[in-house]
C-alpha positions, 0 to 999 in steps of 0.5 A: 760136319755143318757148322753153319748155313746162311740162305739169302732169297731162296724161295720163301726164305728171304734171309736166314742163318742157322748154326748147327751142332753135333747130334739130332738137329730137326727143323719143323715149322708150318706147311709153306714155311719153307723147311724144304728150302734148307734141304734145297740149299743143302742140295746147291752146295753139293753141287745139284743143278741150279734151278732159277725158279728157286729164287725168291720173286723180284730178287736177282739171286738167290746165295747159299752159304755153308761152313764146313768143319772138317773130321781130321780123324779120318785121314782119307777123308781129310786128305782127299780134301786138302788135295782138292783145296790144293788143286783148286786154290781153296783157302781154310778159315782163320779157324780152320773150317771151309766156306762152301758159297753158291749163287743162283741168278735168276737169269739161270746163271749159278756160280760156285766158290770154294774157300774164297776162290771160284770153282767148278760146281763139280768141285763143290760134289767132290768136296761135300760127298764124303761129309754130307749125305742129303735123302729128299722126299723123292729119294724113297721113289729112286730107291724102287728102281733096279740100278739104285738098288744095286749100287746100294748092295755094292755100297755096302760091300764096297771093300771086297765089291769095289776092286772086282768090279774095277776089274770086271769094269776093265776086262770089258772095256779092253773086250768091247774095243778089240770086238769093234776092232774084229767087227770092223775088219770083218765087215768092211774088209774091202774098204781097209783093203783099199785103206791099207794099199794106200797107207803101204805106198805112202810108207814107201814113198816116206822109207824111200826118201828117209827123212830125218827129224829137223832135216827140212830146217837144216837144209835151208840154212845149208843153202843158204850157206852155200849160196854165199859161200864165194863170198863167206870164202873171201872174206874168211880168207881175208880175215885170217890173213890180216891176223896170221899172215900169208905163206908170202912175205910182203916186198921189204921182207917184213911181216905184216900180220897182226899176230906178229905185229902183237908178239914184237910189240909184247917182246919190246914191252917186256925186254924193257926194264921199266916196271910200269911199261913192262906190266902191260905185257900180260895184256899183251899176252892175253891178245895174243892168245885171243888172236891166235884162238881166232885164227885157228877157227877162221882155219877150221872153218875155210877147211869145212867149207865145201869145195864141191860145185855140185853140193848146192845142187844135191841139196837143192834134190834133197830139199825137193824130195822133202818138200813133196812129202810136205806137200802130201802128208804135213807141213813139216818134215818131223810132222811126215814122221809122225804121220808115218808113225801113226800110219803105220800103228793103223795098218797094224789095225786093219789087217785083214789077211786070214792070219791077222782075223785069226789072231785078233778073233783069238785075242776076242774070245780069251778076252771074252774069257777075262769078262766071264771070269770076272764077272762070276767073281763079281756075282759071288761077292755080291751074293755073299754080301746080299746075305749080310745086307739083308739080315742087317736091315731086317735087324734094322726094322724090327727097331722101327716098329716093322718088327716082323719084317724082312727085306729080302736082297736078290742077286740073280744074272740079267739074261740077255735079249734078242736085241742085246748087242753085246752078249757074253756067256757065263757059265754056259748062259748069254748074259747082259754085260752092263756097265754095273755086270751081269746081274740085276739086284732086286729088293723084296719085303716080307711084311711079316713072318710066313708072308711070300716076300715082294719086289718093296715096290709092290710089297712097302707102303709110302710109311714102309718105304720111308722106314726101309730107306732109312734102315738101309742108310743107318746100315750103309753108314756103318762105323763111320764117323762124322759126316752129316746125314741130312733126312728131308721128311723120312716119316713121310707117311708113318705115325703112332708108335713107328713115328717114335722108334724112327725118332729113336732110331734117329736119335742113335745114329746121331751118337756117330753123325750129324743128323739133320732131320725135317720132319712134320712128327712131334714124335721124331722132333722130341728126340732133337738136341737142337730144334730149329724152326721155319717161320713165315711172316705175311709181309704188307702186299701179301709178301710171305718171307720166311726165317730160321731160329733155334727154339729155347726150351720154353718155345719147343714145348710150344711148338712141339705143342702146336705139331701134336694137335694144334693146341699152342700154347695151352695147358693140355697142349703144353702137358702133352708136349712136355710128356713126350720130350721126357718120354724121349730124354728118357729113351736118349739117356739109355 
C-alpha cells in the first residue's frame, strides 16, 4: 500500500506531499492544476522511462518520493520483496515500510534509490508491481490492440494458462533452434563440409600429440630442473655427506658426519651423572632426529634425479610439439584442450552426412509435434477461460450503467501467411507460432441485448471504452487483496447515472484495494474517503505552482460544489454537493 507520496518540481508541482489511506482516495482540482502529475509520479516510481521535460522550468531535477507499506498477509508477495531488498541492499524503515526515491534531472539523467541504496530503475518495477497497478488516460487506447487483449485473457486465467504457456513457450524455442540447426546444414552443406575437414585435422594433430592439462607448465619447470641437474647433483651429494658421511672412513679412522658427531655428543651428555647436563639430552635427541630425517629426503631426492643424458633432450621434443599446438590453437596448453572440447561439440553440429540430416530432420518434426501439442492445450484453456472472462465482465457493466451489454471474448487460431518464416500445423492448419501461441484474442461489445457483437474498437465509445477497462480490471484483480489501483481519468467521456455507478463500482472495490482515482466527476469524488485536491497558485512573473491537500469536510462540500457546476461556495451549489455526498454515504453504508 501507498502510504505517502512527496513530488518536488514535476511539472506544475513545485512541492507537494500527500498521505494516502486504505479505501477510495480521489484527487480533483482545475483543469492545468497538475492532477496528472501525481499519476506521472506514481509512473517514475514504477520504474517508467524518464522524461526530462517533466521537470518544472528553471529547476535542476525533478524528485519523487513514495513510502510504501508492505501487505505481510500475502506470503509471495512479501517474500518476493524481501529477496529484492536482500538482493539489492535495501533497507525497511524504522516502522517498517520502504521508501522508493526517483530523480530526474533536467539534463535527461534519472537515478533510482531503493530503501537508502541506489538501484537500477528496473529494480523499482520489479518491487512496485506486485503492489501497484497505474491505468493512465492512454491505457483505454492499448486496450483495443490484439496482443493487450490477449495478455489480459491470460492474466485472468494465469493459474491454469500460466504453466501451458511456459511449456509451449519452451517446446518452441528447442523447435526453432534445432530448425535453424537443420536449415543450416542444408543450406550450406558445401561450407561445413569444408569446416568440418579442417576441424577433424585440428583434432588429429591435438589426439596425436595428446596433451595433458598443465603439461606446458610442468615441462618448463622440469627443464629447467635438468639443466642444473650436475650442479643440483653436486651439491645434494655434498650435503648428505656432511650430515651421513660416506661409505669411506677419512685417514685416522674417525667419522667425521654430523650424525655421528651429534650421537657421541648425545651418548657423552647422557652417560654423564650431572642432572642439569644430562637434561639437554633430549635435545640432542630431537636434532638427531631432524638430521637424519634430512638425510633420508637428500637420498630420496639424488635417487629421483634422472640419470639419463638424453631426458632433457625428449623434453625439450615434447615442449616443442606442445608449443606448436599453442601457436595455432591458444596459448596455453589446458587452453588447446578446451578448444578441442569445443571443436569437437561443433562437429557434432555440422554433420552433413545423409544419416546425420536424417537424424536431426526427425529431431524437427517430433519437436514440431511437442509445439503442436502444445499449443492446442494452450488454445483449449484459453477458450475455456475466454467463457468465464466474458460473463464476469459482462456481470460487471451491467453494475455501470451498461446493463444490457455484453463483452464478447474470442479465441480464434492466427493463420499464417505467405511471408510467415516459422509455420507449424496444428490440427492439419499452418498456423503463426508466436511468442504468445497461435491464437489472436479478440474482444467484441454487444451494446445491447439482440445487438450483433462488435470488435470494442468499432462497437464502445470513449465513456464505454473507460467503463469496459475498468470492469475488466475489477475482475482481473479478483480476491486479492491490498495492492493499490491507481485509475488516471477512467470516467473520461461518461456522466449522469453511469458516472455514479462507476463511483460506486469504485468505491466497492476500495472494500479490497487502495483506490486511488483522478477524476473531473462530482459523482465519482462523492464516494471518496479521502478527497485530495490540486491547487494552482499564479505566482508574481505569471509562475503557476501548484500543491496537494486533504480537503475537511466543510472544504469538499465546497469543491464538489465547484465540480458540479461552478457554484462555489453558495447555497444552491452547497446544497447540491451536500445532496450527493449523502446520496453516495448512503450507497457506501450498504
Amino acid at each position: 500500500m501507498l502510504s505517502e507520496i512527496r513530488i518536488d518540481n514535476l511539472g506544475v508541482i513545485s512541492e507537494a506531499s500527500a498521505q494516502f489511506h486504505e479505501g477510495l482516495t480521489v484527487l480533483t482540482g482545475e483543469t492545468g492544476a497538475g492532477k496528472t502529475m501525481v499519476v506521472t509520479s506514481l509512473h517514475l516510481l514504477s520504474g517508467a522511462r524518464a522524461d526530462a521535460g517533466r521537470v518544472r522550468l528553471g529547476a535542476s531535477r525533478a524528485v519523487v518520493e513514495g513510502r510504501f507499506v508492505t501487505d505481510e498477509s500475502s506470503d509471495h508477495v512479501e517474500q518476493a520483496i524481501t529477496r529484492l531488498l536482500e538482493s539489492t541492499g535495501a533497507q525497511r524503515d524504522e516502522d517498517g515500510t520502504i521508501i522508493a526515491v526517483r530523480t530526474v534531472g533536467s539534463d535527461g539523467r534519472s537515478r533510482a534509490h531503493l530503501g537508502g541504496r541506489s538501484v537500477p530503475a528496473g529494480a523499482l518495477s520489479e518491487f512496485t508491481d506486485p503492489m501497484l497497478t497505474v491505468h493512465g488516460q492512454n491505457d483505454q487506447l492499448r486496450l483495443l490492440r490484439a496482443d493487450q487483449q490477449c495478455a489480459a485473457l491470460d492474466r485472468f486465467a494465469d493459474a491454469t494458462v500460466g504453466p501451458l504457456l511456459a511449456r509451449y513457450r519452451k517446446y518452441r524455442d528447442e523447435w526453432l533452434t534445432l530448425r535453424s540447426e537443420l536449415s543450416e546444414r542444408t543450406g550450406r552443406t558445401r561450407e561445413l563440409v569444408q569446416e568440418a575437414d579442417q576441424l577433424t585435422f585440428a583434432l588429429n594433430e591435438i589426439d596425436s600429440v595428446a596433451p595433458t592439462p598443465g603439461e606446458d607448465e610442468s615441462i618448463v619447470s622440469e627443464v629447467r630442473r635438468l639443466t642444473d641437474v650436475d650442479s643440483l647433483r653436486s651439491a645434494a651429494q655434498h650435503a648428505q655427506t656432511a650430515l651421513a658421511g660416506s661409505d669411506e672412513m677419512n685417514g685416522v679412522g674417525i667419522s667425521t658426519s654430523a650424525l655421528d658427531l651429534l650421537s657421541e655428543a648425545r651418548a657423552r651428555i647422557e652417560s654423564s651423572s650431572d642432572r642439569e647436563l644430562h637434561g639437554l639430552g633430549s635435545r640432542l635427541a630431537d636434532a638427531v632426529a631432524v638430521v637424519t630425517d634430512v638425510s633420508a629426503d637428500l637420498t630420496a631426492y639424488l635417487a629421483a634425479l634422472p640419470a639419463d643424458p638424453g631426458a632433457l633432450d625428449a623434453l625439450l621434443s615434447r615442449q616443442a610439439e606442445l608449443k606448436n599446438l599453442t601457436r595455432k590453437y591458444a596459448a596455453d596448453v589446458d587452453g588447446v584442450l578446451q578448444w578441442a572440447e569445443d571443436a569437437r561439440s561443433r562437429l557434432e553440429r555440422i554433420d552433413v552426412s545423409s544419416d546425420a540430416l536424417a537424424a536431426l530432420t526427425k529431431q524437427v518434426e517430433d519437436s514440431a509435434v511437442s509445439v503442436a501439442e502444445a499449443a492446442s492445450k494452450l488454445t483449449a484453456a484459453r477458450v475455456k477461460a475466454a467463457a468465464k472472462l466474458a460473463k464476469s465482465v459482462s456481470s460487471e457493466l451491467s453494475g455501470l450503467a451498461m446493463g444490457r451489454a455484453a463483452l464478447e471474448v474470442l479465441v480464434r487460431p492466427r493463420i499464417a501467411g505467405p511471408q510467415d518464416t516459422a509455420p507449424i500445423a496444428v490440427d492439419g492448419t499452418e498456423l503463426h507460432a508466436g511468442t504468445s501461441g497461435v491464437d489472436e484474442v479478440e474482444f467484441r461489445l454487444s451494446a445491447h441485448s439482440g445487438a450483433q457483437s462488435l470488435p470494442i474498437s468499432k462497437s464502445a465509445s470513449g465513456g464505454e471504452l473507460s467503463r469496459v477497462m475498468l470492469a475488466l480490471e475489477v475482475v482481473l484483480a479478483g480476491s486479492d487483496s491490498g495492492a493499490t489501483m491507481v485509475f488516471d481519468e477512467v470516467d473520461a467521456g461518461v456522466g449522469g447515472r453511469a458516472a455514479v455507478e462507476i463511483g460506486r463500482r469504485l468505491a466497492r472495490l476500495a472494500r479490497t484495494h487502495q483506490v486511488i482515482v483522478v477524476t473531473h466527476l462530482p459523482q465519482v469524488a462523492a464516494f471518496a474517503d479521502t478527497h485530495l485536491v490540486v491547487d494552482k497558485v499564479d505566482n508574481s512573473g505569471g509562475v503557476v505552482s501548484s500543491g496537494v491537500h486533504t480537503l475537511t469536510d466543510d472544504e469538499r462540500v465546497v469543491e464538489l460544489a465547484r465540480m458540479l457546476a461552478g457554484l462555489g461556495d453558495t447555497e444552491t451549489g452547497r446544497a447540491h454537493a451536500e445532496e450527493l455526498l449523502a446520496t453516495a454515504n448512503s450507497e457506501r453504508s450498504t
